[in-house]
Each structure stands twice: as structure tokens, then as C-alpha cells.
C-alpha positions as CSV (number, residue, x, y, z in Angstrom):
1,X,28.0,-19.4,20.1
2,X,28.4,-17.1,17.1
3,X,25.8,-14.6,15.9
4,X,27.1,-12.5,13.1
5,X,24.2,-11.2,11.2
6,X,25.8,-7.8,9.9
7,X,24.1,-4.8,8.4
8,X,23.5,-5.0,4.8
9,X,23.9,-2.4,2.0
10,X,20.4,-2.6,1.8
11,X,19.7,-2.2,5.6
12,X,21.8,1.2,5.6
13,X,19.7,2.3,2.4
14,X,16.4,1.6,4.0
15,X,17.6,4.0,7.1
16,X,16.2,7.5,8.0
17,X,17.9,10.0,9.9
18,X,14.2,11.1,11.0
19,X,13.6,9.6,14.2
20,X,11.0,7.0,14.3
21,X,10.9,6.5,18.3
22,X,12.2,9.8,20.5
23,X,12.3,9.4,24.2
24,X,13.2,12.2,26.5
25,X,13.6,11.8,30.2
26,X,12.1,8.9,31.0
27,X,11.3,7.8,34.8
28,X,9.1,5.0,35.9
29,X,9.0,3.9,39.7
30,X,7.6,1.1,41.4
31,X,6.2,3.0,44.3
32,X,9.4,4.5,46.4
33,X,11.6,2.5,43.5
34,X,12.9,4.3,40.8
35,X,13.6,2.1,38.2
36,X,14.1,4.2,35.6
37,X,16.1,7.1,35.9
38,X,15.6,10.2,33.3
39,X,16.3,7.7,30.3
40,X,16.8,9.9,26.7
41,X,17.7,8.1,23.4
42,X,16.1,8.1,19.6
43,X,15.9,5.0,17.2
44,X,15.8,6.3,13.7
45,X,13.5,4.6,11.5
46,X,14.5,1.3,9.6
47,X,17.4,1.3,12.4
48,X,18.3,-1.4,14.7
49,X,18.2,0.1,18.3
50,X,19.4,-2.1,21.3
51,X,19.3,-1.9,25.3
52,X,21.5,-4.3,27.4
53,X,22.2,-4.5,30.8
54,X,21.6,-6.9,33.2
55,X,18.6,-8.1,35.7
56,X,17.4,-5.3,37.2
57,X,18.9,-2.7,35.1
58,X,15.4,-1.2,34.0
59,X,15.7,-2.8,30.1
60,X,12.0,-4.4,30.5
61,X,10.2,-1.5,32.4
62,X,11.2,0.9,29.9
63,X,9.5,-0.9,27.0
64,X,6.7,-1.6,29.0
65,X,6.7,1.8,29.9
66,X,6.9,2.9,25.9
67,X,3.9,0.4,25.2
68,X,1.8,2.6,27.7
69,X,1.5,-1.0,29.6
70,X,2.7,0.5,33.0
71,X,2.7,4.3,34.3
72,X,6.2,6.6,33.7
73,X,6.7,10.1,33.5
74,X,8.7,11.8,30.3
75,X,9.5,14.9,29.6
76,X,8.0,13.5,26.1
77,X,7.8,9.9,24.2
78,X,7.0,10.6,20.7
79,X,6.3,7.5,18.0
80,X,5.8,8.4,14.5
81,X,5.0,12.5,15.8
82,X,2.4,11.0,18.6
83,X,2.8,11.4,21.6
84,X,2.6,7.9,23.3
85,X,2.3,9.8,26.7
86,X,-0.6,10.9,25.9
87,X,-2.1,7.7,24.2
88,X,-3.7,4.8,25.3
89,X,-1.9,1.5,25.5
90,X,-4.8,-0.1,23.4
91,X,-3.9,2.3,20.7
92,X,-0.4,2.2,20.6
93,X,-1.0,-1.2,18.4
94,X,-2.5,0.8,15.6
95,X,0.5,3.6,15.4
96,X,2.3,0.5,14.5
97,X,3.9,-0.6,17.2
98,X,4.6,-4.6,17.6
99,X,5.7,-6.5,20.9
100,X,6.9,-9.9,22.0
101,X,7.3,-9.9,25.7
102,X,9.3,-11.8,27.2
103,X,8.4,-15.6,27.5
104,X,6.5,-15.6,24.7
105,X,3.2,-15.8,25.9
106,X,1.4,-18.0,23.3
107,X,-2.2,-18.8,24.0
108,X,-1.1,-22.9,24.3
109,X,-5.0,-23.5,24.0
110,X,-5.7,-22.3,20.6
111,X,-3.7,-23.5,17.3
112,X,-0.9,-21.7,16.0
113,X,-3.2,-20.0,12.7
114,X,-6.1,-18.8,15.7
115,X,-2.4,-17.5,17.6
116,X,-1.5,-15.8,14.0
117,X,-4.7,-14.7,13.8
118,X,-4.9,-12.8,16.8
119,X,-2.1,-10.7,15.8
120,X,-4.6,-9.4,13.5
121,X,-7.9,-8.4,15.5
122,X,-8.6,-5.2,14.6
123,X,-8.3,-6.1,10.8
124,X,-11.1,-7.8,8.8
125,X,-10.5,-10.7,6.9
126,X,-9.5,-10.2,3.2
127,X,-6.7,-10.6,1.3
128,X,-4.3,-8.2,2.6
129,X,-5.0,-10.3,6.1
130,X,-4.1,-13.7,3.7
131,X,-1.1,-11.8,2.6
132,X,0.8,-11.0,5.9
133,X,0.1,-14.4,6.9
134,X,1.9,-15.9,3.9
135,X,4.4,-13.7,4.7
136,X,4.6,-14.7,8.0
137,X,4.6,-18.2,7.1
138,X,7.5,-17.6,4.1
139,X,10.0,-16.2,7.5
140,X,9.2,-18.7,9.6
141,X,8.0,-22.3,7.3
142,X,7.2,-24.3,10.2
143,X,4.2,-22.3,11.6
144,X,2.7,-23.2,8.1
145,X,3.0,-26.9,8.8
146,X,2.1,-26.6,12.2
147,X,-0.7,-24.1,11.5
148,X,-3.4,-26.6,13.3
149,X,-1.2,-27.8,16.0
150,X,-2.3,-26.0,19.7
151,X,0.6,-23.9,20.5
152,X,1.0,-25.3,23.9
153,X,2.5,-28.7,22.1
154,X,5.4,-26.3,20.1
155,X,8.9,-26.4,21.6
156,X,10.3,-23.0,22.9
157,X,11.7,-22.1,19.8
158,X,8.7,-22.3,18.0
159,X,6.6,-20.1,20.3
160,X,8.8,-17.7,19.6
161,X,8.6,-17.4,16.4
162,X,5.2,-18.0,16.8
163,X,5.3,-14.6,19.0
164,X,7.5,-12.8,16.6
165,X,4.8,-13.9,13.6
166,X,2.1,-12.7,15.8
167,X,3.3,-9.4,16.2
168,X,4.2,-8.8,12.5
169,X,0.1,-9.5,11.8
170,X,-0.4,-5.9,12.4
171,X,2.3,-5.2,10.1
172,X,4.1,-3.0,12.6
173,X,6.4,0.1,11.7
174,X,8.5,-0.9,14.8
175,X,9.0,-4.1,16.3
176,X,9.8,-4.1,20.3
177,X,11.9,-7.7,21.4
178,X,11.7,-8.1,25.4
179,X,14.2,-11.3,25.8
180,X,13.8,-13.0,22.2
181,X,16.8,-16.0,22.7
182,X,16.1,-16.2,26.4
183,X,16.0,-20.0,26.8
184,X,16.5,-21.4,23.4
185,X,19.5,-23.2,21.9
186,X,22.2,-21.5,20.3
187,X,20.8,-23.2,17.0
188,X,17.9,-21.4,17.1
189,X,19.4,-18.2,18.8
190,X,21.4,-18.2,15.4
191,X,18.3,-19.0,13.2
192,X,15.9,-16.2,14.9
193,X,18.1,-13.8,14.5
194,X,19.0,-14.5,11.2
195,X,14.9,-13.9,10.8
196,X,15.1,-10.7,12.6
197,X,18.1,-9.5,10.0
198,X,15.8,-10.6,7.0
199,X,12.7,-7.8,8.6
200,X,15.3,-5.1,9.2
201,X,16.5,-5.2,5.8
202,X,13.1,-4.5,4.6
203,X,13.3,-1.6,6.6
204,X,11.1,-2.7,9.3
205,X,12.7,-0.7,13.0
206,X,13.5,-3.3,15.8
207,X,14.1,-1.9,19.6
208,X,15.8,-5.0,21.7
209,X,16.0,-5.9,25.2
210,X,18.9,-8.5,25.4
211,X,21.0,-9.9,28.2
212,X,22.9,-11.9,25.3
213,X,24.9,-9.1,24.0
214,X,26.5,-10.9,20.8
215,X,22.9,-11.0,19.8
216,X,22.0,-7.3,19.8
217,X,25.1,-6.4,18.4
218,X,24.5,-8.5,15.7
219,X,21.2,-6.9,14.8
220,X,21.3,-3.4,15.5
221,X,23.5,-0.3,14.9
222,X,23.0,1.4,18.0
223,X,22.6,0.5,22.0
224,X,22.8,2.3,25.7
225,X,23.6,0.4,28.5
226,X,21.5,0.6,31.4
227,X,22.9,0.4,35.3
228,X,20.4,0.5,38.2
229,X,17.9,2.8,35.9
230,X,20.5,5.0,34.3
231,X,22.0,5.0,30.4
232,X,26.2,4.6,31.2
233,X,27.5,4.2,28.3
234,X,25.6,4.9,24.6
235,X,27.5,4.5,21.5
236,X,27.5,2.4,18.2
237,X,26.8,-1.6,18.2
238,X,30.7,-1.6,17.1
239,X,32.1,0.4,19.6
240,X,30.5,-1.7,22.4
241,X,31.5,-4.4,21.0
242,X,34.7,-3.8,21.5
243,X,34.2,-1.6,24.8
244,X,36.8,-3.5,27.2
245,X,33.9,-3.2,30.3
246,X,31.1,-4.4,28.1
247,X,33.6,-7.5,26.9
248,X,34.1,-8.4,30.2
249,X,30.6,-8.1,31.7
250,X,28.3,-9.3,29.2
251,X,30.5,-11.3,26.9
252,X,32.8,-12.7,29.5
253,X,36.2,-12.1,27.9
């Protein structure tokens, strides 16, 4: 498979030096587990930011970790100049932070507009609300025609852009991807990140968690690799690329 979205003139114009996201030593443990192991990196705003490594490696407990969802320590974790340490996970939503987990989790029971919709809760219904779902719906067409189908009945690729659309209802500063291709063709591997390149370049931030490494690459100008909890190697999307360990681990050549 080939996934080649590359950064765009405009992508690098809609950058800030200023750090959006700042973490300082994080550490998260699972009782006498310490999955995460003093963890520091910054993702400037309107960047792409990635984290690979593989199962185990801590990827998924530091972004639930950042999204207040389990309990860490930090030095400091700073979003936007708040301190997500100190905040609630209920409020991170409204800094502007979005998430899709991994696996989606759609509500199969309720349509894909009442899915949408929820994305949306803490905002009334007016016309801005009409306007992020058309735009919603202008990324990803086939929620629109689907809008009253349950999203139970939508095939894996769908729900996921169904999760992705569902996040963007808050219109989020940052976007946080746990997994996004995991299980899905190469087709649509190639056609959601494609999606994710069109948000970037309108300066929207994305964090990603990817075991497929071509993917992040693709869509981000930064990643660390995590091993057992700690950052090994940190450098640009290019260099890694190229890295002769990272070739042969995660890309297999």
C-alpha cells in the first residue's frame, strides 16, 4: 500500500512555532506497571504530530492520559496555556480538544445524523451547528446519503469516518487519532488519510497513534517512537522515514 499525502505549501503557512500541546514528563502506571515513562514532546499548532511504536509501547495510554480519561502524573500538560492536569476530562472537549478512540465506537443504535449530532452536545442548534455539519458532510459525502441509516449497518470504513465527523462537531483546535486505519482496506486507509491531509491544511493540529507507520508519516511532520513506555528515538516524519531501525521494524524493509 502507498500513502503519500505530503505537506502542502499551505500546510507549512498555516504552522505556528507556538506550541499548541506541551507535555513534560509524563508517567502513567497501571498499578505496579509503569507504562509510561517520563514522556516530554510539544506539537506546534497547525502541525502534524505522530507516536508509533508497537503493542504495548504506551501510544494509547498517553492520549488517554492527555484527554484526562485515566490518571498520570506530569511535571506539566499544557493545551492552549491550560493546564490539562489540572482539568477535568469533561472539559477538556470545550478547550478544543477532539478524539476518535480506537475502534470507532459509533452508537450502532442511533442513525448516523443523531451520531453527528452528538459530537455537538454542548452546542444549541442554529446555524453555525448546520454549518459544521455540512462541512462535515462536504469531507466525507457518504454520511450525507446515509445520514438516516443506524450506524451499526455502516461498514468499518464508514464508522470511521463517521467517528472522525463526530469529533470535528465540536470544531476542535486539535484532533487526537487512537488507531484510525486499524482494520480497513488499503483503499480506504488511502482515502481517510487523504481526508485527514484536507483538515491539516486548514490548519486544523492532528496528534496520531499509528502502528501503520507509512500512514503517520504521510500526515505529520514530526513523531517519537515509544519502547516499553519510553520516547527512543524523536526526530522529523522524514528522517524516520528513512531511519534504517524504523524501516525494518514497522515498515518491514
Amino acid at each position: 500500500m502507498s500513502v503519500d499525502v505530503r505537506v502542502t505549501a499551505a500546510q507549512e503557512q498555516s504552522r505556528s512555532d507556538a506550541p499548541l500541546l506541551s507535555v513534560d514528563g509524563l508517567d502513567v502506571w497501571y498499578g505496579h506497571i509503569h507504562a509510561v515513562r517520563g514522556i516530554s514532546f510539544e506539537v506546534p499548532a497547525g502541525s502534524g504530530f505522530g507516536i508509533i511504536g508497537a503493542n504495548g509501547a504506551g501510544k494509547t495510554s498517553t492520549l488517554r492520559a492527555l484527554l484526562g480519561l485515566i490518571k498520570f502524573r506530569a511535571n506539566s500538560v499544557t493545551f492552549d496555556g491550560v493546564r490539562l492536569d489540572r482539568t477535568k476530562a469533561h472539559k477538556i472537549v470545550e478547550l478544543g480538544i477532539g478524539y476518535v478512540p480506537e475502534g470507532r465506537h459509533v452508537f450502532s443504535g442511533l442513525s448516523v445524523k443523531k451520531n453527528l449530532m452528538l459530537g455537538a452536545f454542548r452546542t444549541r442548534w442554529n446555524s453555525d451547528l448546520d454549518r459544521r455539519l455540512e462541512r462535515v458532510y462536504s469531507l466525507f459525502p457518504i454520511l450525507e446519503q446515509f445520514e438516516k441509516r443506524l450506524a451499526g449497518a455502516l461498514s468499518g470504513g464508514q464508522q470511521q469516518m463517521l467517528a472522525i465527523g463526530r469529533a470535528l462537531m465540536s470544531e476542535p483546535k486539535l484532533l487526537v487519532l487512537d488507531e484510525p486505519s486499524m482494520g480497513l482496506s488499503p483503499v480506504l486507509v488511502q482515502d481517510i488519510a487523504a481526508r485527514l491531509a484536507e483538515l491539516q491544511a486548514t490548519g486544523l493540529t492532528l496528534l496520531l497513534v499509528e502502528q501503520n507507520a507509512q500512514v503517520t508519516f504521510s500526515l505529520t511532520q514530526e513523531c517519537l517512537v515509544l519502547e516499553t513506555g519510553r520516547v527512543v528515538k524523536r526526530a522529523s516524519s522524514e528522517l524516520l522515514r528513512e531511519d534504517p531501525d524504523v524501516r525494518r521494524i514497522y515498515l518491514g524493509i
